[in-house]
TIMI-2910 file (N, C-alpha, C, CB; in pm, 1 decimal, decimal comma, always signed):
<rs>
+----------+----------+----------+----------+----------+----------+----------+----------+----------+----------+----------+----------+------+
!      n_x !      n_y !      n_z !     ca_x !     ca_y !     ca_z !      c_x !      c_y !      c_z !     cb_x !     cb_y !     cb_z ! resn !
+----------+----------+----------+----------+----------+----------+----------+----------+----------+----------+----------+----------+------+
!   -934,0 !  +5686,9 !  -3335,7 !   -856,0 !  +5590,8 !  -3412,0 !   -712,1 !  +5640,1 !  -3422,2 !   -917,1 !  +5568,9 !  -3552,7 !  Unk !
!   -591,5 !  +5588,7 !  -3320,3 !   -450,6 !  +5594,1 !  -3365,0 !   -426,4 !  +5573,2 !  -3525,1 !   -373,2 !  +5483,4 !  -3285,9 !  Unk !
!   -289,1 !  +5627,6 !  -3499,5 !   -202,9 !  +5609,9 !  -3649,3 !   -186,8 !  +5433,7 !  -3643,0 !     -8,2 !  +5712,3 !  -3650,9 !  Unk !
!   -182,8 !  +5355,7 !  -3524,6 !   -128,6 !  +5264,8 !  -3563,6 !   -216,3 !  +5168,3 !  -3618,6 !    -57,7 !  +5228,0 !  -3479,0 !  Unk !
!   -367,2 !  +5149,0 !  -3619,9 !   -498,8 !  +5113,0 !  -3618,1 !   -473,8 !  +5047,5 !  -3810,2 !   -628,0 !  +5274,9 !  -3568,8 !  Unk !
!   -376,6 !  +5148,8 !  -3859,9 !   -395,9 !  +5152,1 !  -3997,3 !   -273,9 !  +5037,3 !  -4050,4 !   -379,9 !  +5319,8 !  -4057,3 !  Unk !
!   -163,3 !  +5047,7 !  -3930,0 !    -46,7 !  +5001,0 !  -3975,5 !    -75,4 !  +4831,0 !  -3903,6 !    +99,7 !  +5107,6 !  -3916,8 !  Unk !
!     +9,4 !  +4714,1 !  -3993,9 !    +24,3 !  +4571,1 !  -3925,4 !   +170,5 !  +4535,7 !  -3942,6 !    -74,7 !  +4449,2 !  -3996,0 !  Unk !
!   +226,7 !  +4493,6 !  -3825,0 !   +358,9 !  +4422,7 !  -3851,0 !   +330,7 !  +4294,6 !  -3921,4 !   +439,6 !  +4393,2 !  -3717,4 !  Unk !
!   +264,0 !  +4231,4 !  -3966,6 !   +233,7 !  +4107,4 !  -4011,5 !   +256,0 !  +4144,9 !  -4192,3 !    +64,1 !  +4054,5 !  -3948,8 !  Unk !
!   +238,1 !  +4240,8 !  -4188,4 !   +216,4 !  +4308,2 !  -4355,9 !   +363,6 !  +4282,1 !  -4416,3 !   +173,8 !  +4512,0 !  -4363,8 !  Unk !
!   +343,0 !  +4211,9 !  -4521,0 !   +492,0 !  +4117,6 !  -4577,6 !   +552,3 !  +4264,3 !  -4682,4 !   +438,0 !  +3913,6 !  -4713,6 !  Unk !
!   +494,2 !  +4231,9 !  -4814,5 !   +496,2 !  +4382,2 !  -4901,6 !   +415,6 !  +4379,0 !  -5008,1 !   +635,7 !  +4427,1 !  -4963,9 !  Unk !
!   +447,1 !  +4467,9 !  -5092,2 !   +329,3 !  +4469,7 !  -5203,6 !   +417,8 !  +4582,8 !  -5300,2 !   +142,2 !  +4533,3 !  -5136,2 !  Unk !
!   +385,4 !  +4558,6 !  -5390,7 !   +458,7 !  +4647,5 !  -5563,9 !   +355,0 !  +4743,0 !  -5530,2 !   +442,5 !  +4556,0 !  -5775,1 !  Unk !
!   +284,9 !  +4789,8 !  -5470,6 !   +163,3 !  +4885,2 !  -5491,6 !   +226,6 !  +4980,0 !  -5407,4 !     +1,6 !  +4836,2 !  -5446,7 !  Unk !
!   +283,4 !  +5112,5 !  -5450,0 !   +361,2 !  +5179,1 !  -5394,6 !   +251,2 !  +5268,9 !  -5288,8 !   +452,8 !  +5252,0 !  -5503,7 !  Unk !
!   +125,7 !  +5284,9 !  -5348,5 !    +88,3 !  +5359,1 !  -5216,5 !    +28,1 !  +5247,9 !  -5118,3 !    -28,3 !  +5486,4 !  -5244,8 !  Unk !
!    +39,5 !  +5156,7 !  -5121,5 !    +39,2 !  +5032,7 !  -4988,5 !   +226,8 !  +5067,8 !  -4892,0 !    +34,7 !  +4797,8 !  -5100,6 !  Unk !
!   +287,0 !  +5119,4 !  -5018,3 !   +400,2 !  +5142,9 !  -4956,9 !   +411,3 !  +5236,1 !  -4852,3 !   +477,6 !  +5170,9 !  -5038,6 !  Unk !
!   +386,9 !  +5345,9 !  -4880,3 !   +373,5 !  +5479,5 !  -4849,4 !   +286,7 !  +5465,4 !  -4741,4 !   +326,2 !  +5570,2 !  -4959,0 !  Unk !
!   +216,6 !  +5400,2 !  -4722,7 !   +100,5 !  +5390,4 !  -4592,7 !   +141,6 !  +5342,3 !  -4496,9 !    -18,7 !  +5314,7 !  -4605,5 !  Unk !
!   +228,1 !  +5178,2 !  -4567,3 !   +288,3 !  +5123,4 !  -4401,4 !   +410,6 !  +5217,3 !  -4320,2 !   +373,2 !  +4951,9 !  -4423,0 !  Unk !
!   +456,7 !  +5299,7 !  -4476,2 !   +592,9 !  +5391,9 !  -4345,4 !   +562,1 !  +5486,5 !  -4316,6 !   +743,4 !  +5439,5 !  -4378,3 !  Unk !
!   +392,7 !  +5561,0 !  -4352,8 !   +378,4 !  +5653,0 !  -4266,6 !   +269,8 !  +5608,2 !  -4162,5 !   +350,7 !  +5775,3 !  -4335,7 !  Unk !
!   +215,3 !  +5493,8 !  -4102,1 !   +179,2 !  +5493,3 !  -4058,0 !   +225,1 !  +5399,3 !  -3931,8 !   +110,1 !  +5505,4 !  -4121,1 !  Unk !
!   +341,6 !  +5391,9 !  -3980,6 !   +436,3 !  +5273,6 !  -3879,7 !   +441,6 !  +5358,3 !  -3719,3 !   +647,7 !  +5246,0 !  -3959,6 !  Unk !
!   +411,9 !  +5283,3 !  -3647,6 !   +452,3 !  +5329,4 !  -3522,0 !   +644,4 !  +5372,9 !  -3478,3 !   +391,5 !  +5201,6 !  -3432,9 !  Unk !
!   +689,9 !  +5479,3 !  -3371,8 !   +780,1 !  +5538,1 !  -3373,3 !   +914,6 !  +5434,9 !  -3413,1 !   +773,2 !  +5607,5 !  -3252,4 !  Unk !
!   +883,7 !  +5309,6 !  -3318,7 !  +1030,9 !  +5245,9 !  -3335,0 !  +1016,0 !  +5156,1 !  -3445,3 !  +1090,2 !  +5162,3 !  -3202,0 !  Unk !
!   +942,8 !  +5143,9 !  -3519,6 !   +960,0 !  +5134,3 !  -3641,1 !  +1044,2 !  +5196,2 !  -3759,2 !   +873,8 !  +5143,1 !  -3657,3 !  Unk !
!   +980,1 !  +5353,9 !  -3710,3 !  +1056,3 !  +5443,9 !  -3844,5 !  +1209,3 !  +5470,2 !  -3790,6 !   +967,9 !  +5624,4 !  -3881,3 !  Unk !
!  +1205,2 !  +5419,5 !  -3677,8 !  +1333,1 !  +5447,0 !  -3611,1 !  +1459,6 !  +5351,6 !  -3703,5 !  +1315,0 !  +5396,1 !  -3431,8 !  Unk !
!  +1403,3 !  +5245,2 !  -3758,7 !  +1472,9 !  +5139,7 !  -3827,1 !  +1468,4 !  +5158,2 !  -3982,8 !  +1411,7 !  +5004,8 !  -3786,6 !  Unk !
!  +1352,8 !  +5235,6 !  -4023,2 !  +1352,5 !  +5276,7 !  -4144,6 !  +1460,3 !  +5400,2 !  -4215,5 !  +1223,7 !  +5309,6 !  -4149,3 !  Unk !
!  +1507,9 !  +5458,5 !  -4116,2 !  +1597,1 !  +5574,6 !  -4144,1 !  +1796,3 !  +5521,6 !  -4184,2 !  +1575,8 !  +5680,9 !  -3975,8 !  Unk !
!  +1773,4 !  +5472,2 !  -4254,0 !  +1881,9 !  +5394,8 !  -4295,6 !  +1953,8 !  +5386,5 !  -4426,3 !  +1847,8 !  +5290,2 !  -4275,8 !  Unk !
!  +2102,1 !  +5400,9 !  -4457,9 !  +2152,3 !  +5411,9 !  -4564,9 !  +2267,1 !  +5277,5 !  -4544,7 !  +2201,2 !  +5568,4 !  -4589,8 !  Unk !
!  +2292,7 !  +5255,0 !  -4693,3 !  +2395,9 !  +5188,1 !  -4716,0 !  +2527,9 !  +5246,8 !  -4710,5 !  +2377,5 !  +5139,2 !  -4818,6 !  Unk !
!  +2632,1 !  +5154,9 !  -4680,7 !  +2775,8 !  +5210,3 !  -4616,9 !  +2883,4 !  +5179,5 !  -4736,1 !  +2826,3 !  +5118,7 !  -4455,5 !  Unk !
!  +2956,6 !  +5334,1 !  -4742,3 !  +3082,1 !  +5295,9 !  -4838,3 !  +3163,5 !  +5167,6 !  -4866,6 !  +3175,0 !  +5368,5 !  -4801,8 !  Unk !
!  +3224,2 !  +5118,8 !  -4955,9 !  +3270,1 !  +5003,4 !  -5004,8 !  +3358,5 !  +4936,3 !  -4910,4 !  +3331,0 !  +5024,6 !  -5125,0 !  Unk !
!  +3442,6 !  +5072,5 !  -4852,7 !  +3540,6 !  +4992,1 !  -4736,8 !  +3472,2 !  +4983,7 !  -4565,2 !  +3708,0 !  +5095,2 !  -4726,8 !  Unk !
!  +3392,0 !  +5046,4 !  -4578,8 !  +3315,5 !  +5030,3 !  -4464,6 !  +3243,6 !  +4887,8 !  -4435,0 !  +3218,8 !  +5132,8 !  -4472,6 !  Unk !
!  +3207,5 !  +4858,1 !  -4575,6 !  +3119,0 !  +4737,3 !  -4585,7 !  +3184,0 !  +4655,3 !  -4566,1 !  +3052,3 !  +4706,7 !  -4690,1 !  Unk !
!  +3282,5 !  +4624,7 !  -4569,6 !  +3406,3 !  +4510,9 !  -4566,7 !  +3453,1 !  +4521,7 !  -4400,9 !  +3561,5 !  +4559,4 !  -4693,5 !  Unk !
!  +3462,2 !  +4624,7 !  -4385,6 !  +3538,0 !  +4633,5 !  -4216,1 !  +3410,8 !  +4574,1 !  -4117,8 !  +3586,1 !  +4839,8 !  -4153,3 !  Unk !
!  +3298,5 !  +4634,6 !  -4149,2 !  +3149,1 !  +4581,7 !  -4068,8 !  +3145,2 !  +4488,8 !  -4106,4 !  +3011,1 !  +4636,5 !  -4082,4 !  Unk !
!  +3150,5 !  +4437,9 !  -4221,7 !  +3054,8 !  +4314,9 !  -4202,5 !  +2918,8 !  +4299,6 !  -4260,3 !  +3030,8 !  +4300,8 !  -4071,5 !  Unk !
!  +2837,0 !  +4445,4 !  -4290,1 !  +2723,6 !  +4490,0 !  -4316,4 !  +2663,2 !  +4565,2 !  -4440,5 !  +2712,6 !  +4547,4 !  -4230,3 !  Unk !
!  +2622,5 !  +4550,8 !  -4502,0 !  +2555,0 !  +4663,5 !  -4608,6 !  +2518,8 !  +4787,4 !  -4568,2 !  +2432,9 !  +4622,2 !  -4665,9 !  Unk !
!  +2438,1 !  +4786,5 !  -4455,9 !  +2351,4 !  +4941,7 !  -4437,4 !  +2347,6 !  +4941,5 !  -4295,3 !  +2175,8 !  +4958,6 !  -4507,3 !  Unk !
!  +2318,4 !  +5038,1 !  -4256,4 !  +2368,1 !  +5105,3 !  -4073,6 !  +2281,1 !  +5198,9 !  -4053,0 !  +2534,9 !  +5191,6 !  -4042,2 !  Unk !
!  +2171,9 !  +5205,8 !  -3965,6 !  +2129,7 !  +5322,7 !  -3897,4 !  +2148,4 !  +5456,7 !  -3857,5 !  +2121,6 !  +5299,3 !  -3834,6 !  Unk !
!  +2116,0 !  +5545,4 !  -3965,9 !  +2193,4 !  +5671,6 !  -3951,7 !  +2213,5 !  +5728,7 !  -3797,6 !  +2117,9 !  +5780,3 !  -4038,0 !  Unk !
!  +2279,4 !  +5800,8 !  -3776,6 !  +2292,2 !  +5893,1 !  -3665,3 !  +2361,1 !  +6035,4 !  -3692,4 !  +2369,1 !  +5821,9 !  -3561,1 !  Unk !
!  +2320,3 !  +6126,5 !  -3576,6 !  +2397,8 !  +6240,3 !  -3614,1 !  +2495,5 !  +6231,9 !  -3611,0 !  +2388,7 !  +6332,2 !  -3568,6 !  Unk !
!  +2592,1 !  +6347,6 !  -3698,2 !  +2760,5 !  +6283,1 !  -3669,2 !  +2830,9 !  +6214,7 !  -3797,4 !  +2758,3 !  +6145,7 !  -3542,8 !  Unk !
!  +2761,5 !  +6116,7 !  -3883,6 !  +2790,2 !  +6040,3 !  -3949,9 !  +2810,7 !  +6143,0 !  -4028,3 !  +2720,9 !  +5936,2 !  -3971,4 !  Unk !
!  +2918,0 !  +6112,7 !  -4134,1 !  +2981,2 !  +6169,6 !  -4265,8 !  +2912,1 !  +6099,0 !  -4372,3 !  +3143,9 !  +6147,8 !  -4279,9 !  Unk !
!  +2802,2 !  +6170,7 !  -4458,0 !  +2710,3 !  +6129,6 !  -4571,1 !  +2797,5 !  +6181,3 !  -4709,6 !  +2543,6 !  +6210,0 !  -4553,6 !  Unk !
!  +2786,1 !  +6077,4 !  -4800,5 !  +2783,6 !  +6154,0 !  -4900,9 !  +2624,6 !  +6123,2 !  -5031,8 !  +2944,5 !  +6123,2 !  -4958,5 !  Unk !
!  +2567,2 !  +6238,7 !  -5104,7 !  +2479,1 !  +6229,9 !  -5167,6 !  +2451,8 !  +6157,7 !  -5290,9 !  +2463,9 !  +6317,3 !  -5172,3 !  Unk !
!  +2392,0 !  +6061,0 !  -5278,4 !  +2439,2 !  +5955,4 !  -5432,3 !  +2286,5 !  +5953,0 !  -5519,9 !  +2496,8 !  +5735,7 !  -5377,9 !  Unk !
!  +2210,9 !  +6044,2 !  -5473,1 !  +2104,1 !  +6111,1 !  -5582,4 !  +2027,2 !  +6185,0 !  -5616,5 !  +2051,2 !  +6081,3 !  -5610,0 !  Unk !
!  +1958,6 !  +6288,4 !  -5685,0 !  +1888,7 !  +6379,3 !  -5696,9 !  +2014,7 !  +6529,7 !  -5715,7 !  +1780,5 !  +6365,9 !  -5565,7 !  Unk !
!  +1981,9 !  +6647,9 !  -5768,3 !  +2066,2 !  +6740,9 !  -5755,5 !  +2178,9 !  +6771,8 !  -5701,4 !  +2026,1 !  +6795,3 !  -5731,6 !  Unk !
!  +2201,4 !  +6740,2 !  -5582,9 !  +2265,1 !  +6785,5 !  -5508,2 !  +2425,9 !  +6639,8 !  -5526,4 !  +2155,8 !  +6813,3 !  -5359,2 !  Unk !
!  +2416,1 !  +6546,3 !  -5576,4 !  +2443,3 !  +6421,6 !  -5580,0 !  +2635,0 !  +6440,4 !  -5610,7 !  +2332,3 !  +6339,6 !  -5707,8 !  Unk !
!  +2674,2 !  +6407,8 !  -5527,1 !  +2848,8 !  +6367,3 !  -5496,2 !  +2899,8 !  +6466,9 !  -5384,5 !  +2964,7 !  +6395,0 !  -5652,5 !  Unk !
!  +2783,7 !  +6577,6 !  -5314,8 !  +2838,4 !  +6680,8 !  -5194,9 !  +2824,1 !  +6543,4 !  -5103,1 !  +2726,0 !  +6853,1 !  -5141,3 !  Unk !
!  +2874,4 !  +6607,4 !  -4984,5 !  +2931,2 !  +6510,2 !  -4890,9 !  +2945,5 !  +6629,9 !  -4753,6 !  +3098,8 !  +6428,0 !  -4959,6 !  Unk !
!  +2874,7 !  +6539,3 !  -4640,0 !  +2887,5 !  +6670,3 !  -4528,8 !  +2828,7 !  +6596,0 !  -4412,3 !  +2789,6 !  +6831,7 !  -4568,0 !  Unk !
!  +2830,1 !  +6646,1 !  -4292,7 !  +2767,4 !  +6581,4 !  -4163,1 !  +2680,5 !  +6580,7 !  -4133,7 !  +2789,2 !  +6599,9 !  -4073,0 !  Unk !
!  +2574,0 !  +6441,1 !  -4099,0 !  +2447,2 !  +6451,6 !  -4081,6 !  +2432,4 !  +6604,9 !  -3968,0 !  +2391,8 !  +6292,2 !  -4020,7 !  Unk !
!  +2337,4 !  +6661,7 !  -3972,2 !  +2343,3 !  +6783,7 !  -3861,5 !  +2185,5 !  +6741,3 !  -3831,9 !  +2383,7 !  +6978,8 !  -3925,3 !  Unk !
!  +2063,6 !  +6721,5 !  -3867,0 !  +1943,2 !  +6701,1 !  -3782,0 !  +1881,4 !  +6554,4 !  -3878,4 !  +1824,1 !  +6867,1 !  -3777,2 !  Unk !
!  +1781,8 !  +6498,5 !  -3757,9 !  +1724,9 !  +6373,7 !  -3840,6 !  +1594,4 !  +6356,5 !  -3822,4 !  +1784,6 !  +6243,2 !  -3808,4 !  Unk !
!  +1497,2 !  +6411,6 !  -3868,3 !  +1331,8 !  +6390,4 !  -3882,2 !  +1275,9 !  +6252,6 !  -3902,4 !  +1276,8 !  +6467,7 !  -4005,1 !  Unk !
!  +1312,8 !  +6165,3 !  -3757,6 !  +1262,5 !  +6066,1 !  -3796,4 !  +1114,4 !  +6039,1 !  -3803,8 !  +1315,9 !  +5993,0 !  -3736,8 !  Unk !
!  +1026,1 !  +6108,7 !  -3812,2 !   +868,4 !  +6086,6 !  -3810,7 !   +846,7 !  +6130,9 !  -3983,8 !   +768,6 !  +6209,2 !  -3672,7 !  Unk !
!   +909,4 !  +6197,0 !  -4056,6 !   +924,9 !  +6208,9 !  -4170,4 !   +993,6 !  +6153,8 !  -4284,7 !   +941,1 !  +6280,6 !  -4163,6 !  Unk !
!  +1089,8 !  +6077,2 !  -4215,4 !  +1200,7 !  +5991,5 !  -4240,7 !  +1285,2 !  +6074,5 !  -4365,7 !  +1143,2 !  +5829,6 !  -4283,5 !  Unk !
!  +1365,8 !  +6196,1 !  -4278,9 !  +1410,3 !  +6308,4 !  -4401,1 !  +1550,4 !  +6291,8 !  -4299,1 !  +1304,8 !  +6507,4 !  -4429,7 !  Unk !
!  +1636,7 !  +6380,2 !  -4390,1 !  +1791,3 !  +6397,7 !  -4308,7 !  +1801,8 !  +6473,1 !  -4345,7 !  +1912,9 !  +6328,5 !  -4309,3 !  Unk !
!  +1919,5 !  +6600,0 !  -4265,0 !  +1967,6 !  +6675,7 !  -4334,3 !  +2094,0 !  +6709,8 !  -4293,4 !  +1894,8 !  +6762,8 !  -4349,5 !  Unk !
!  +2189,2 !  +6765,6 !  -4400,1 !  +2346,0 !  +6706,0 !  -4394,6 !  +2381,4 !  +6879,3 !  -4443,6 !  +2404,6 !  +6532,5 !  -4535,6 !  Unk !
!  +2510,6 !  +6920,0 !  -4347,7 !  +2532,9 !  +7040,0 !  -4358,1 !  +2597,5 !  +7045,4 !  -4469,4 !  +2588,1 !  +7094,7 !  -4259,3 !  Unk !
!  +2585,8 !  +7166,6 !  -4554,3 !  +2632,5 !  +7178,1 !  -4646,5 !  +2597,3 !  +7185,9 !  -4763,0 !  +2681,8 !  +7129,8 !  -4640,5 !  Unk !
!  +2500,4 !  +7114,0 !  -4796,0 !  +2368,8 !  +7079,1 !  -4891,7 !  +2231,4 !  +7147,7 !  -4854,1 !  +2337,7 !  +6916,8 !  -4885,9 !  Unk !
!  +2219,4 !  +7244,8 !  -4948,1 !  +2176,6 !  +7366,3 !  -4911,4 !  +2063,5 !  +7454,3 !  -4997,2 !  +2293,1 !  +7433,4 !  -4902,5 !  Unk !
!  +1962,5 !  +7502,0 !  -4991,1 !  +1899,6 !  +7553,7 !  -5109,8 !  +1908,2 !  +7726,9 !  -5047,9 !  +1720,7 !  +7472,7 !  -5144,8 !  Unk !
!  +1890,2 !  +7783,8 !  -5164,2 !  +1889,0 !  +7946,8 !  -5162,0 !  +1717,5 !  +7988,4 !  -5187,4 !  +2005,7 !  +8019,3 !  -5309,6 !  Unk !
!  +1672,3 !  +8063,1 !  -5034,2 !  +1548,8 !  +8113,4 !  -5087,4 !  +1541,1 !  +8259,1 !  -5146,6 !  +1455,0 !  +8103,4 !  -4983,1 !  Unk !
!  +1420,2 !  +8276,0 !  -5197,1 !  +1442,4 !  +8387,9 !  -5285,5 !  +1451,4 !  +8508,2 !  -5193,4 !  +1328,2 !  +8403,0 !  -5395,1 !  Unk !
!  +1438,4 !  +8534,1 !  -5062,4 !  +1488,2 !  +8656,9 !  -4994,3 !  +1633,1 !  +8646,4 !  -4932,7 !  +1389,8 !  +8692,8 !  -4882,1 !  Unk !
!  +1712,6 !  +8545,3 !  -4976,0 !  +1887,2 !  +8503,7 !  -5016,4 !  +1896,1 !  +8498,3 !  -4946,1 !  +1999,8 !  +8556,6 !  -5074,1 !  Unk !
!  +1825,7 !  +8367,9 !  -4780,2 !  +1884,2 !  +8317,4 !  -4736,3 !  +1888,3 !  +8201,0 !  -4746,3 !  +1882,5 !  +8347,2 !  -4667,5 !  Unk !
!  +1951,8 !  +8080,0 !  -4674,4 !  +2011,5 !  +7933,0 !  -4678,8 !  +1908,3 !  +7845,3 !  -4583,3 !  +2185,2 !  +7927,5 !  -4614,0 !  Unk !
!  +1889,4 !  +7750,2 !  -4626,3 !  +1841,4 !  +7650,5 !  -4579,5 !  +1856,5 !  +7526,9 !  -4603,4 !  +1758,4 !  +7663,2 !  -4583,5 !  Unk !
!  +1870,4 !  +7395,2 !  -4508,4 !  +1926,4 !  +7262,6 !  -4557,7 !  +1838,6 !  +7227,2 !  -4599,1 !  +1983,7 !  +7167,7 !  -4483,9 !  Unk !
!  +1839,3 !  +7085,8 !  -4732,0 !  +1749,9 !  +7035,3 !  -4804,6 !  +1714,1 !  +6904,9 !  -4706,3 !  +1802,4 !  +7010,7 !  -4956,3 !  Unk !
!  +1594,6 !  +6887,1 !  -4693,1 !  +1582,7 !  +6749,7 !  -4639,8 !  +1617,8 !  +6617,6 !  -4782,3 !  +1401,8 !  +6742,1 !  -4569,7 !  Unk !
!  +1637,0 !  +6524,7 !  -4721,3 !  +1724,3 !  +6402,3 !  -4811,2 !  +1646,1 !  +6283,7 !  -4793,5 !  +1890,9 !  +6365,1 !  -4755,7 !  Unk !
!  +1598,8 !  +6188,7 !  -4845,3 !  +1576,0 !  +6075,1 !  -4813,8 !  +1677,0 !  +5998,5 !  -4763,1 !  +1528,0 !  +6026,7 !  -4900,4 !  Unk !
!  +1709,5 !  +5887,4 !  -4663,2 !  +1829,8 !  +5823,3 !  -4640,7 !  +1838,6 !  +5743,1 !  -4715,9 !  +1854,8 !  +5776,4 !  -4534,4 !  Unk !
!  +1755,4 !  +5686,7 !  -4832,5 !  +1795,2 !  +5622,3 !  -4911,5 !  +1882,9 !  +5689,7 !  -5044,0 !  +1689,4 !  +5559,0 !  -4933,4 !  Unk !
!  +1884,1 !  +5785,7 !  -5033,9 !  +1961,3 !  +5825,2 !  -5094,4 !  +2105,7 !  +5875,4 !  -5088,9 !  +1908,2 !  +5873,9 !  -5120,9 !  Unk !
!  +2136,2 !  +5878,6 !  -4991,8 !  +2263,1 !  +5898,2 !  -4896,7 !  +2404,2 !  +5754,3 !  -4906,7 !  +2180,1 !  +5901,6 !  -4714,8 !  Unk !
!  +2486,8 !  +5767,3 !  -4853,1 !  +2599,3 !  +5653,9 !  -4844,7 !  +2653,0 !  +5694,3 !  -4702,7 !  +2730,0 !  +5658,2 !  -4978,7 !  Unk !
!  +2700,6 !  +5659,6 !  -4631,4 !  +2819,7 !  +5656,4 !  -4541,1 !  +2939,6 !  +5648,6 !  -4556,6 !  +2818,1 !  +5585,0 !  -4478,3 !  Unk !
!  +2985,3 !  +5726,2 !  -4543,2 !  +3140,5 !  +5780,2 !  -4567,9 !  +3217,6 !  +5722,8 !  -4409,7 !  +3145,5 !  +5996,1 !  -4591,4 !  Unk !
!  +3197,7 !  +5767,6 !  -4336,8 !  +3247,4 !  +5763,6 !  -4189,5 !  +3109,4 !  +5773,4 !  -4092,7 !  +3361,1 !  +5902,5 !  -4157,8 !  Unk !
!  +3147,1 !  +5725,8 !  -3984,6 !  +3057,3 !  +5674,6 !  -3848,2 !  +3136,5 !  +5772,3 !  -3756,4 !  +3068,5 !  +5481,6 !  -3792,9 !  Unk !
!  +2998,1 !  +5825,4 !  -3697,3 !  +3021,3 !  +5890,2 !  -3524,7 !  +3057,4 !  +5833,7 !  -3429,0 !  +2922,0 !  +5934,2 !  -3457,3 !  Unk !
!  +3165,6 !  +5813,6 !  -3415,4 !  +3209,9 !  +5689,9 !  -3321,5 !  +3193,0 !  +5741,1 !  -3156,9 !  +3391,0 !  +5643,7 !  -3358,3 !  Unk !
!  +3108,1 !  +5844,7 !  -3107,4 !  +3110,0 !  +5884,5 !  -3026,3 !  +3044,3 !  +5793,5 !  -2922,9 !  +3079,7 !  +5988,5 !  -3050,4 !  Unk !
!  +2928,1 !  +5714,8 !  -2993,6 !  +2862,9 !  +5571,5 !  -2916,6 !  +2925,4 !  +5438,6 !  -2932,4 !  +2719,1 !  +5540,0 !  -2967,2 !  Unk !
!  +3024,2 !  +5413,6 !  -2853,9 !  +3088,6 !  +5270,7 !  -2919,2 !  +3000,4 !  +5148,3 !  -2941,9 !  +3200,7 !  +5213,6 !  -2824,6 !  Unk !
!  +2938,6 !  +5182,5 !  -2871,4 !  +2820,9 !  +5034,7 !  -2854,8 !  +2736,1 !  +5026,1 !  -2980,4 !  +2690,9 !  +5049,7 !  -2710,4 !  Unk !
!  +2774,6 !  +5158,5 !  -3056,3 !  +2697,3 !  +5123,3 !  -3236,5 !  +2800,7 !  +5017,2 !  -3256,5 !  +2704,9 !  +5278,4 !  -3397,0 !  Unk !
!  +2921,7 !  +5048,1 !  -3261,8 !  +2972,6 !  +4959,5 !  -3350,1 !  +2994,8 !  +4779,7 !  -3272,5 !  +3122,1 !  +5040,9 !  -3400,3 !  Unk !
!  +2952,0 !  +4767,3 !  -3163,0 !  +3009,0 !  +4658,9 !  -3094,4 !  +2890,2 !  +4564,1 !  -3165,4 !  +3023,0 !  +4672,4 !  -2910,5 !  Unk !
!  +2799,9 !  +4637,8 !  -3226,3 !  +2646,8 !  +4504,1 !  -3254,5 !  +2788,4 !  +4463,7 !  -3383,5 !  +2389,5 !  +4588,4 !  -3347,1 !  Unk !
!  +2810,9 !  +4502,8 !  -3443,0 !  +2871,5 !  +4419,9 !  -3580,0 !  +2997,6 !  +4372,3 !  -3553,0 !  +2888,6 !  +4508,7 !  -3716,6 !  Unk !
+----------+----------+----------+----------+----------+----------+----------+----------+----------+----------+----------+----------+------+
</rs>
């Protein structure tokens, strides 16, 4: 029995958060590929056209919750099968004092600036 056996694109939603939790971990790849997504700074939103944008590496995040919340730094890796980010700079200390990045939800994140290194992100908007 695949992961996907469990998951339906037909599935609308439900307030039942672990109905939640099931369809995004059990979503097939290019699914979560679309799930990894934050909303875009105020002037960004106005220049696009758009609310929220598909993260990529590169992009300039800033943190709008949990501890770490107003650092700001470059996406550096993206776990999309986990649907985690992690943004240099934002950082935890383990107890044998070294550094490690915190993984982030992208919903918790903003967009500051875009990696403009793929133009063809920005040509969809």
């Amino acid at each position: 029995m695949s992961d996907t056996d469990n998951w339906s694109k037909d599935w609308n939603s439900s307030k039942n958060p672990s109905k939640q939790r099931k369809y995004r971990t059990n979503a097939p790849q290019h699914v979560k590929d679309k799930l990894v997504s934050a909303n875009l700074a105020p002037e960004l939103r106005e220049e696009l056209g758009t609310r929220n944008i598909n993260l990529n590496l590169g992009d300039r995040v800033r943190v709008m919750r949990g501890d770490e919340t107003g650092k700001e730094g470059i996406i550096s890796d993206i776990d999309r099968d986990e649907q985690k980010v992690y943004v240099n700079g934002v950082e935890a200390e383990k107890n044998d004092g070294t550094k490690r990045e915190l993984p982030l939800r992208p919903s918790n994140l903003q967009v500051q600036a875009l990696n403009l290194e793929e133009i063809s992100r920005i040509d969809q908007y």
